[in-house]
N, C-alpha and C positions, 0 to 999 in steps of 0.2 A: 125498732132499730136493730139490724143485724151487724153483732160483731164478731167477723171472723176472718179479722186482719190483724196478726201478733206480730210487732216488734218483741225480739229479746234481748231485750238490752244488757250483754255483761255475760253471752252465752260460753260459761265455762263449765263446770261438771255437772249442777243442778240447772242451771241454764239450757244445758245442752239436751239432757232427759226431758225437760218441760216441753221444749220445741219439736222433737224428733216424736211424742205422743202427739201433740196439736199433728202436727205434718203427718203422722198416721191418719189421722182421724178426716183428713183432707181439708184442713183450715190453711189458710194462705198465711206461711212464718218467715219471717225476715230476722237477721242476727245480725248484732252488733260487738263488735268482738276486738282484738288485737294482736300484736305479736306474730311471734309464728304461727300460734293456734287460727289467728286471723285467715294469713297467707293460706296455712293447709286447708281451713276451709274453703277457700275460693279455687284453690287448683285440683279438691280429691273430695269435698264434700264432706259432711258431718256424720262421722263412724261412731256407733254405738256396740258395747258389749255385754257380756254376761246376762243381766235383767232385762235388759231394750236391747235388741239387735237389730241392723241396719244399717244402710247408708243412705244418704237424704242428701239431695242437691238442693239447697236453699241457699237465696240472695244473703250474702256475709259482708260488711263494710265496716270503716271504721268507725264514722260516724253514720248518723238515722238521716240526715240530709241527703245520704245520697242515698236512701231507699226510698221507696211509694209510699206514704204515709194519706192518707183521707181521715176523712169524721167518723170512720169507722173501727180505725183503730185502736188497740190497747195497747200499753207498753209495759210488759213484764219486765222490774227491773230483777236482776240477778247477781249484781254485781257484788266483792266488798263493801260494806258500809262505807272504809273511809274513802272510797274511790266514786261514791252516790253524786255526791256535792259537787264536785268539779263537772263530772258529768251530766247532770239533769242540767245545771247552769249552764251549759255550752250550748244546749238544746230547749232553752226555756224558751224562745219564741215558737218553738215547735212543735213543744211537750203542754204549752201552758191551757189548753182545750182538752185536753187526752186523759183518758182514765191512767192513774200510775201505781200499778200491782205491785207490793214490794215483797218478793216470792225471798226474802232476806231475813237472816237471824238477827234478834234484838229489839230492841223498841226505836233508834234510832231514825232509820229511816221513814219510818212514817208520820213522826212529830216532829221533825224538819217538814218535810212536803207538806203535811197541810200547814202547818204555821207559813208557808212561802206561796199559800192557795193554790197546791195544785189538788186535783180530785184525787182523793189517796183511799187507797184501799191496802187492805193487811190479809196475809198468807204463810199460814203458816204449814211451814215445810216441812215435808219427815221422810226424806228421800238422801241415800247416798249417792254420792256420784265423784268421778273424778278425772283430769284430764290423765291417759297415762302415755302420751305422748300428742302432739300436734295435729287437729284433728280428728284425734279417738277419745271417748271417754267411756270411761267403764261404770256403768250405775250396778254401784254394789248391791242397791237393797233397799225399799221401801217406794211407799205410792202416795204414800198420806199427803193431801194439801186440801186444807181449811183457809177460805175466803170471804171475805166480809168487807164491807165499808168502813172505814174509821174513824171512831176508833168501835163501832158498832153499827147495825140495821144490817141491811141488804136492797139489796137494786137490782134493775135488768143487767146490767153489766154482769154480776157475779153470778145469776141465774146464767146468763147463757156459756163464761168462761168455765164456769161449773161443768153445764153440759156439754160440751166442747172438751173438757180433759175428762171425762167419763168416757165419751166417746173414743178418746185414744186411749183408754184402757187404764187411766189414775185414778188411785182411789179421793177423787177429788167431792168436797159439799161445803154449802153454807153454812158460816159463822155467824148466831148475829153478833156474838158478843167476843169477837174477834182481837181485842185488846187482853183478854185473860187469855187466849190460847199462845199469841204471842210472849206474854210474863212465863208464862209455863216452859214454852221451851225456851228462853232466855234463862230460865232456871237448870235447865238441861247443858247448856250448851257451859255451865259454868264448869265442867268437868274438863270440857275439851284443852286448856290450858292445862293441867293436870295429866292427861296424858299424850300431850305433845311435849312436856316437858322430860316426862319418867319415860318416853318412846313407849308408848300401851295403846293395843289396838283397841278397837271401839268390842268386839266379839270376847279379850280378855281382862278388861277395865275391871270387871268385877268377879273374878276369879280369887284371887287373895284378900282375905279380911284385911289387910293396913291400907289395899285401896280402896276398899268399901269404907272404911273407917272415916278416912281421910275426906272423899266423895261426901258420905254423913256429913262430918262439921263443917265443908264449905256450905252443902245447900241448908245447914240450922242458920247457920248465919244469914244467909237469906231470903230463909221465913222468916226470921226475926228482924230483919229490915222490910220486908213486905206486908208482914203485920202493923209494923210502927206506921208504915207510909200507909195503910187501909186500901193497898192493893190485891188485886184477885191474882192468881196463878192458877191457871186451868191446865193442871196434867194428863196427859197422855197414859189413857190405861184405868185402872178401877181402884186405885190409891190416890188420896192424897197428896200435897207434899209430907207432912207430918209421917204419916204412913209408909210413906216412898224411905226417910233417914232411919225410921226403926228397922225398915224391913235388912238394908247396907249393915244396920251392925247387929245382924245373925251373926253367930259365928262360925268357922268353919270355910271350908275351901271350897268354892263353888265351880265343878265344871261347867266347860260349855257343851250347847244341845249337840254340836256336831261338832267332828276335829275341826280346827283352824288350817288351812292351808296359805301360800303364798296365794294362792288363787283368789282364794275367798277369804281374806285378813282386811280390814277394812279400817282408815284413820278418819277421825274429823278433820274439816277443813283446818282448823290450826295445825294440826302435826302435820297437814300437805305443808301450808304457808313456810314452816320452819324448813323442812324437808328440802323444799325448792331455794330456799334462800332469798324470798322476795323480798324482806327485808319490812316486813310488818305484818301486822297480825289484829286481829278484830279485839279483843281480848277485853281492852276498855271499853268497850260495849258491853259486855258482858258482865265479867266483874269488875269491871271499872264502874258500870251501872248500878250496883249492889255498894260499891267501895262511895261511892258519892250520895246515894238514899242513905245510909247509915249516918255519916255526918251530917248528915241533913236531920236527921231524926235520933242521934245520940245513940245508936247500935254499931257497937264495934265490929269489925271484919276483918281480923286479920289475916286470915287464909284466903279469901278474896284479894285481899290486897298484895299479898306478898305473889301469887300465881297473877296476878296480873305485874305488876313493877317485873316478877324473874322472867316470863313472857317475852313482854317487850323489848329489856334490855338482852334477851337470847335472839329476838330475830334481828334485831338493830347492830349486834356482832357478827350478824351472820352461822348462829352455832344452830348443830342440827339438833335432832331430838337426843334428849336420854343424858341429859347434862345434870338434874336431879332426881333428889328421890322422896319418899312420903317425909323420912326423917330429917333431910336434907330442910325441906321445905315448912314444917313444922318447925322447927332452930330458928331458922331464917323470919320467921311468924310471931315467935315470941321474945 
């Protein structure tokens, strides 16, 4: 079976990097998208900067009904978690045969979809990217994408979407155990509330010991719900978790390898979410996933919870970044 027909379903900053590699590599990509970013791809095509450069005229709509879909293709989704659900459902007679890649941070969307039997697979992503206007998106940095079946094995599918973003140039390979690499960066991504909160780019996060500090006791918190629940978290890199919170509280001021510029300054997708004002935020995914294992299993999380609760009720006002701070948010915690 040859699959090298992509839907990208939710093609926003990492969405857009995914597709624009596939479309290098000469696979047939289709994107599902909205808004203006919609619109400007249909009149001016999908502009990539800094790390991907180019422009890619690919078929853009709003729903996948009105692209060419066959038994050959796959649909990468890309979207918000909380925006999965509404979407996969509007397209379940569609989608309900089709492999469903969830190129998406957290464990959410892939224990929805198979619990709803569709064919799910997990991808875990280590790629920047972002829109910076309608149209254009700028992938600030990285390649990494790990693929697997869920919540584990591997299949033709994954062998060939593998070889297929190798080919456009991502450092893409088989998972088989694609459910720990997912917990891991779900472990990672618990920072991003923390510095969309404090306005801290992803390159100066760990430059001052109170944000290394602070980083430390959210991710002890959960280890210590990830041990209780006897789940894996499979890190990025040659530490541990355990490893990773002693390493946060060195002491000392840590520069970065290169100056930071406007150019090259880079957020996670929550300090975009605030930034823009979309009025939500993944967050409960994240630590809210950690804030719900704990009670579940009698480990407290307060700095999970309080960065999630100040999160959401900061995009649900509409406030941009940089409304707290480590000490702020430790008060607020205890």
């Amino acid at each position: 079976m040859t699959l090298h027909n992509y839907i990208i379903h939710g093609a926003g900053g990492i969405g857009s990097v995914i597709a624009a590699r596939l479309a290098s590599a000469g696979k047939r990509v289709q994107l599902v998208a909205r808004g203006a970013h919609l619109q400007a791809l249909q009149r001016q095509g999908l502009k990539l900067i800094q790390n991907t450069v180019g422009t890619w005229d690919l078929p853009a709509e709003a729903t996948a009904d009105r692209l060419e879909v066959d038994q050959n293709t796959v649909v990468l989704l890309a979207m918000k978690t909380d925006d999965t659900f509404e979407a996969v459902s509007q397209h379940s007679s569609l989608y309900s045969d089709l492999p469903m890649v969830c190129c998406q941070n957290g464990v959410t969307n892939e224990e929805w979809l198979s619990t709803q039997g569709y064919k799910t697979y997990g991808c875990t992503v280590m790629v920047g990217a972002g829109i910076v206007e309608p149209g254009t998106v700028r992938h600030s940095g990285g390649t990494l994408l790990e693929i697997g079946c869920w919540p584990q094995g591997s299949d033709a599918v994954c062998e060939i979407l593998v070889s297929d973003l190798v080919e456009g140039g991502m450092n893409a390979s088989i998972d088989e155990q694609v459910v720990d690499g997912k917990w891991g960066k779900l472990v990672r991504n618990l920072a991003n509330a923390y510095l969309a909160l404090t306005n801290l780019s992803v390159q100066e996060a760990s430059c001052e010991p109170e944000d290394r500090r602070f980083i430390a006791d959210v991710n002890e918190e959960a280890a210590n719900v990830l041990e209780a629940a006897a789940i894996s978290a499979r890190m990025v890199g040659k530490r541990n978790l355990r490893e990773q919170i002693t390493r946060l509280r060195e002491p000392g001021y840590w520069a970065t390898k290169e100056p930071v510029t406007d150019e090259t300054r880079s957020y996670p997708s929550t300090w975009q979410d605030l930034m823009s004002q979309r009025g939500n935020v993944e967050v409960d995914h994240f630590n809210g996933a950690i804030v719900r294992l704990g009670e579940q299993h009698g480990v407290t999380t307060p700095l999970n919870r309080v960065l999630r609760d100040r999160c959401l009720s900061a995009a649900e006002q509409r406030l941009l970044p940089g409304t707290e701070t480590a000490e702020s948010l430790r008060s607020a915690a205890s």
